[in-house]
N, C-alpha and C positions, 0 to 999 in steps of 0.2 A: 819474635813475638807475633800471634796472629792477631790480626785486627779485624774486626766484624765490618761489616758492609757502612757507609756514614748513610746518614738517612737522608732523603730528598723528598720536597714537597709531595705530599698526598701519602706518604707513607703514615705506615699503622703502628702507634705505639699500644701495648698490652700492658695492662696495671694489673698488678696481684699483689696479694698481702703473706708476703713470707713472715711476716710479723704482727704488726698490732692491724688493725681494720680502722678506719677512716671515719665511721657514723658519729663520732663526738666532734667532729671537726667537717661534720658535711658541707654545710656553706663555706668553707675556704675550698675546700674539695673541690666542688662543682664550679667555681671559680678560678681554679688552677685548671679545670677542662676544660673551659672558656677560652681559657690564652693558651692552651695547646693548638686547638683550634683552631686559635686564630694565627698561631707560627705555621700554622701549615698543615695539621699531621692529623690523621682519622686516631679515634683510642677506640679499643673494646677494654672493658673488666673482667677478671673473673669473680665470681660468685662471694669469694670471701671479704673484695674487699670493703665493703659497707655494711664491713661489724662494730662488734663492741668486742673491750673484755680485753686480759692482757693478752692474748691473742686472738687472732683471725679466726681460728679453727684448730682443729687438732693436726700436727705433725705430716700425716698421711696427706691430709686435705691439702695443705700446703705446699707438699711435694707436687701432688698433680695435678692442683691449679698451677703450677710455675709449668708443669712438663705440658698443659696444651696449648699454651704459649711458647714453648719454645717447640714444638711439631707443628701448630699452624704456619704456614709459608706467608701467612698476610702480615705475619707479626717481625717487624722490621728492627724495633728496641724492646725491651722486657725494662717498665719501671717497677721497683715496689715498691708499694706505696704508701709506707710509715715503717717509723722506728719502732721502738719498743725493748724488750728482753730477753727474747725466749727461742730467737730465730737460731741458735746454737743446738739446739734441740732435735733440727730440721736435717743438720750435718750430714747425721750416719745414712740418712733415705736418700741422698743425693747423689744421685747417675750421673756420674762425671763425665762416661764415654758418651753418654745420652746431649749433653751440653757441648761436648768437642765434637759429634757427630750433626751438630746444630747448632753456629757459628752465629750465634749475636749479641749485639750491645745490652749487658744488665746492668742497669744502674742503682744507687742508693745512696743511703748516708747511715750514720749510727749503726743502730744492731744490724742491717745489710751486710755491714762489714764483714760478718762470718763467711758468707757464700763468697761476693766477690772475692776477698782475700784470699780466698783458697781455690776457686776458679785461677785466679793470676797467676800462682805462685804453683799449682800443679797443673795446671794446663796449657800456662805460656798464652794463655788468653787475655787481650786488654777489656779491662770492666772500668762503668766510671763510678766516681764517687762524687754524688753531685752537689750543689747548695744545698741541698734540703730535699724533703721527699715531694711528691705528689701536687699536699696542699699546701706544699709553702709561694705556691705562682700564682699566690692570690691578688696582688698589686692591679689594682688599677691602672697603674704605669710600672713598667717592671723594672726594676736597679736593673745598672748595668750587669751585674754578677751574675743576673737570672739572665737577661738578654745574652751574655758571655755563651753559658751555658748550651741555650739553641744555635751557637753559632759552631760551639766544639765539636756537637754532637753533629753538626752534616758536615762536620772535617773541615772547618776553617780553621787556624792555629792562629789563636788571638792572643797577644801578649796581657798576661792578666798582672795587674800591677797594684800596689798598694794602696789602698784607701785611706784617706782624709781622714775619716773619722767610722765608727765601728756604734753599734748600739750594746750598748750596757743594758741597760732598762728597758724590757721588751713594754710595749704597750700594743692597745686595740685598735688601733689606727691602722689605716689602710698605709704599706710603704713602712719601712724600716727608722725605727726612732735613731738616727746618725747622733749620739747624745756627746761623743768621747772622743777625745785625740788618739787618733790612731798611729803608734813607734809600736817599731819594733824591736824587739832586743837580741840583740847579736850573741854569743854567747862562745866564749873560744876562739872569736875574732869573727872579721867579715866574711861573706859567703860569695865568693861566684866560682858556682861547680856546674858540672853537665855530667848526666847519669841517667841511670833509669831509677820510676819512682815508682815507690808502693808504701801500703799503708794505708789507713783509717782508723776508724775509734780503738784508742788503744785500751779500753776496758773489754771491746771485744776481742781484739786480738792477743790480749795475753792468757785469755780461751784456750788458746790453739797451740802453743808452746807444750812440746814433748810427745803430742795428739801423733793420732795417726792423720789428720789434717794436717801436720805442721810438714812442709814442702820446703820450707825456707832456704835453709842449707844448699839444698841440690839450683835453687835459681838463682841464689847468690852466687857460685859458682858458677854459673853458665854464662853472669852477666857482670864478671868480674872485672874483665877485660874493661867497661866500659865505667864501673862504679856503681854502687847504690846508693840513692835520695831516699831518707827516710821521712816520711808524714803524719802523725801525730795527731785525731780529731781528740780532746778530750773533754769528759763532759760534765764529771763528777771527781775527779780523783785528786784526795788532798797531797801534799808536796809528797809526805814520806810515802804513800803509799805509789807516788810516782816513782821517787828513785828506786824503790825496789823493783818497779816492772821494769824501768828503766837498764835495771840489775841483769831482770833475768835473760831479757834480750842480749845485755854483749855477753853474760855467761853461757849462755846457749849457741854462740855466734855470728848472733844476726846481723852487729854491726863490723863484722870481718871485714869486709870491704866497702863501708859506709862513706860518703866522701863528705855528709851532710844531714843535720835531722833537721827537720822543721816541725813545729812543737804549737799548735793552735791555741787561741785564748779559754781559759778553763770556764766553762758554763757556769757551774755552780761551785763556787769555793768554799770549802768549809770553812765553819767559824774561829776553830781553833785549829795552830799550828803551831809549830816551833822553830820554822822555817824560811823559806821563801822558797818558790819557784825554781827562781833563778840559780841560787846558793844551790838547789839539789842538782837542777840540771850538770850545772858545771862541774858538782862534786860527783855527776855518775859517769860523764863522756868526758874526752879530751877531743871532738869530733865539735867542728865549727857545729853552731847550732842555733835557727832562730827561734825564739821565743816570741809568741803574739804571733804567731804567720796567721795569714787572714784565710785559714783554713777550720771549718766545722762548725759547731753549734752556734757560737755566735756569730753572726752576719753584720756585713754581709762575708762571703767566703768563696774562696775561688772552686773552681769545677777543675778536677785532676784526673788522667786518663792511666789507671792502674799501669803498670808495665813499660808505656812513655815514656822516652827518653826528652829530659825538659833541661833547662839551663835556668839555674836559680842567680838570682842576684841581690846579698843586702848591706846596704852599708850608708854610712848619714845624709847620702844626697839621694838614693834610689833604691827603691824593691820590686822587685816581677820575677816572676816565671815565665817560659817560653814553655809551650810542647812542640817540639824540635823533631818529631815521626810522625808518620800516619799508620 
């Protein structure tokens, strides 16, 4: 696995919008620049990111706002800097030798998932997948989760561990409404594995299944020897529409050598179901598996290093993650 450089004080993070643009959400934005700022680290933007509209720009723009970012030498991480829908789009204009020929940290969450995942998964490049984008480092005081975050990214290996309580109910308040008991649910028995981990929004990456992006097979294979962690952000998908992606994953072979999934708390759960969760999960894998891992849209959520090799642990007296490489 190649790892890009960790960053050190005074370095330059680059924001650009592979996906939605930032202008509806400016005061959190410019607020999340503030405590960059103030961790350490100079930002430039490019051009797209303080749009509107379900995207930044068209496709083209997107590609080469990301590529002078990744050809400036001043530019140390590459964030992008919102979700959105449509970064799938952006796929086929992507110069892959151009990104392995220019070794550094891209980070994101949600629709990012398309580029990182497939940066990892065919270039053996570690990408992160972080709390949230941009402008979610609005806190006045920042959770640990966010603090975690700057500590990964200059290559500290902070054991991230389970949280007390989780927010349900997002509100306007500065800081995370901690409203819910946070368990997690084990599924096929307890979990203490060590593997390498990949994964994010699995509505974006079941995108990628059969594509000519889909790389999975050949790094599963390469990292057989050691196991794969699977990661799960999800964000809208009701149970049945889960087990089926769930489906297509081990019918495709994803989970061949799986030691582990980890399965995040669902953003928005539809209202009707005939199901549970839990009842699908268990009826798609026979693969230990947590449920609620403090991974994706609901926060807070831990920061994971695509590619890393991490040691999971859950079971009724503890839960964490290690990243166990640099």
């Amino acid at each position: 696995m190649i790892y890009p450089e960790y960053l050190k004080d005074n370095d330059t993070v680059g924001i650009t919008a592979c996906s939605c643009g930032v202008l509806k959400k400016i005061d959190r934005f410019e607020k999340s620049i503030s405590n960059f700022r103030k961790k350490g680290f100079n930002i430039i933007e490019t051009n797209n990111v303080r749009t509107d509209g379900i995207v930044s720009s068209d496709p083209v723009t997107r590609w080469n706002e990301l590529t002078s970012l990744l050809l400036n030498k001043d530019v140390k991480m590459i964030n992008i800097a919102s979700g959105g829908d449509f970064l799938y789009e952006m796929l086929p204009l992507v110069d892959y030798d151009l990104i392995k020929d220019n070794v550094k940290w891209i980070g994101g969450s949600s629709d990012p998932t398309s580029l990182l995942f497939t940066i990892t998964t065919k270039l053996d490049i570690a990408t992160i997948y972080t709390p949230c984008n941009m402008a979610g480092y609005d806190h006045n005081e920042l959770h640990d989760s966010l603090n975690n975050y700057f500590d990964i990214v200059k290559g500290n290996n902070v054991r991230q561990c389970k949280y007390d309580k989780y927010e349900l109910n997002d509100n306007d308040n500065d800081g995370y409404n901690l409203d819910t008991i946070n368990n997690w649910n084990n599924i096929n028995g307890n979990v203490d594995e060590s593997g390498i981990i990949i994964g994010g929004c699995i509505e974006c990456i079941k995108d990628i299944i059969g594509t000519k992006f889909d790389n999975v097979n050949s790094f599963i294979e390469k990292y057989k020897d050691e196991g794969i962690i699977w990661y799960f952000d999800v964000f809208a998908m009701g149970p049945e529409a889960l087990y089926n992606t769930l489906l297509q994953f081990k019918n495709a072979g994803w989970f061949k050598y799986a030691k582990a999934i980890l399965i995040g708390k669902v953003k928005y759960v539809p209202e009707y179901s005939c199901t549970t969760y839990e009842d699908i999960i268990k009826k798609a894998v026979d693969i230990p598996c947590v449920y609620k891992f403090d991974i994706g849209h609901v926060k807070p959520s831990f920061t994971i290093i695509n590619g890393s090799r991490v040691h999971v642990v859950s079971n009724d007296n503890e839960g964490y993650i290690d990243i166990l490489t640099k």
